[in-house]
C-alpha positions as CSV (number, residue, x, y, z in Angstrom):
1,X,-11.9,-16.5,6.2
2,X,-12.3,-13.0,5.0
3,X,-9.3,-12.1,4.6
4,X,-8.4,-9.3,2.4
5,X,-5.9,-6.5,1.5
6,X,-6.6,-4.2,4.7
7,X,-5.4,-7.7,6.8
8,X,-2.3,-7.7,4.9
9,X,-2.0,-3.6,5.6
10,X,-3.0,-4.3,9.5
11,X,0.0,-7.1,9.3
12,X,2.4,-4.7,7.2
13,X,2.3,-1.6,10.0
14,X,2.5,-4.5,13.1
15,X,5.7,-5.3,10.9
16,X,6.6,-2.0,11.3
17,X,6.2,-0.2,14.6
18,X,5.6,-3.5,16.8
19,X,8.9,-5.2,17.0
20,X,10.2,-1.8,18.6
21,X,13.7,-2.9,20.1
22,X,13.2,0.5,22.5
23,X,9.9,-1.8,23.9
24,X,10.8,-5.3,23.5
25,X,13.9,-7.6,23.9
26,X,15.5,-9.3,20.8
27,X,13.9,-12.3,21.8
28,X,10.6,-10.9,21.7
29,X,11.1,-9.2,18.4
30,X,11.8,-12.1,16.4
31,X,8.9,-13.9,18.6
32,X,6.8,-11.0,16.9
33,X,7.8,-11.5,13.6
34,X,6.9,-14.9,13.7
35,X,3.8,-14.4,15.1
36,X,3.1,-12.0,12.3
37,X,4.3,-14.5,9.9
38,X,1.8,-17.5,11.2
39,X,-1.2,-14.9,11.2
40,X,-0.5,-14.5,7.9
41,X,-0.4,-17.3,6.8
42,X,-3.6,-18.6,8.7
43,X,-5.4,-15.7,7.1
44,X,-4.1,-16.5,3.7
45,X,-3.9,-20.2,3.4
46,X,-4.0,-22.0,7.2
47,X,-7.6,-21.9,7.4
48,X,-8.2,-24.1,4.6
49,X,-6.0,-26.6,6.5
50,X,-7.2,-25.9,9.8
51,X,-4.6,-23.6,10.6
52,X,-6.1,-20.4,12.5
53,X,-3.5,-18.9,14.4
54,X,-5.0,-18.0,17.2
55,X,-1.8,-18.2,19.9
56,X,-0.4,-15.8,17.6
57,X,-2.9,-13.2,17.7
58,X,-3.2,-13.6,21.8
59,X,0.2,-13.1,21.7
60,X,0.6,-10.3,19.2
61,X,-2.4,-8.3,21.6
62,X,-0.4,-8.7,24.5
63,X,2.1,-7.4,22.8
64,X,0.6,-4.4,21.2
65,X,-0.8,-3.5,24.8
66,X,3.3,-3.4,26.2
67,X,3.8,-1.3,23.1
68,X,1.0,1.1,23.7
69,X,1.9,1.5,27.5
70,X,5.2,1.8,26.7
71,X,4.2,4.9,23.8
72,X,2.0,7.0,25.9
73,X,2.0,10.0,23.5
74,X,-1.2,10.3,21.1
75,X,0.0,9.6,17.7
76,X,-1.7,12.0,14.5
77,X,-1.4,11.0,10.8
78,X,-2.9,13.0,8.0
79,X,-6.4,11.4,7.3
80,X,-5.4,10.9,3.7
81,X,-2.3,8.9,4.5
82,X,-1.7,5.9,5.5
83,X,0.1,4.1,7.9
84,X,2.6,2.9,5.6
85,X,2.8,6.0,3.7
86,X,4.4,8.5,6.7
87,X,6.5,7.8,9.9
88,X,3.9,9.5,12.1
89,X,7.4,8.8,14.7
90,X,8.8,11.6,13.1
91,X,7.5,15.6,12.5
92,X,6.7,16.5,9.1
C-alpha cells in the first residue's frame, strides 16, 4: 500500500551501505539482504496476498541503529545528489 519509486530508492541505499561487513557478521549481512528482499516484495506485491513484512522491517531498524552507532561521524551529501549518485564514504 503506497508504495512507490522513493520505497524502492530507500531499499536500493539499505542495499548499499547497510550490509557493511566492517558492522555486521556475514551471517547478518545476508540476513539483511533478505530482509531487504521480503520488504520488497511485501511493498510490491505481498500485500495483495497478505504479505506485509513486518519482522523484516523490525529487523532491518535494529539493524540500521547497530550501523548508525557503529558510524558516529555526520555524513554530508550535495543537496542535489542522491544517495545513489555519490559515495558520501569517500571525499570528493
Amino acid at each position: 500500500m503506497n508504495w512507490d519509486g522513493g520505497d524502492v530508492e530507500a531499499i536500493n541505499v539499505l542495499r548499499r551501505y547497510l550490509p557493511d561487513r566492517a558492522v555486521f557478521p556475514d551471517e547478518v549481512c545476508r540476513h539483511i539482504q533478505k530482509s531487504l528482499d521480503a520488504v520488497r516484495y511485501a511493498g510490491e506485491k505481498g500485500a495483495d496476498e497478505g504479505v506485509f513484512g513486518y519482522e523484516g522491517l523490525k529487523f532491518l531498524a535494529e539493524q540500521v541503529a547497530v550501523w548508525c552507532r557503529h558510524h558516529t561521524e555526520l555524513i554530508h551529501k550535495n543537496p542535489e545528489t542522491t544517495w545513489l549518485d555519490d559515495d558520501p564514504f569517500t571525499a570528493p
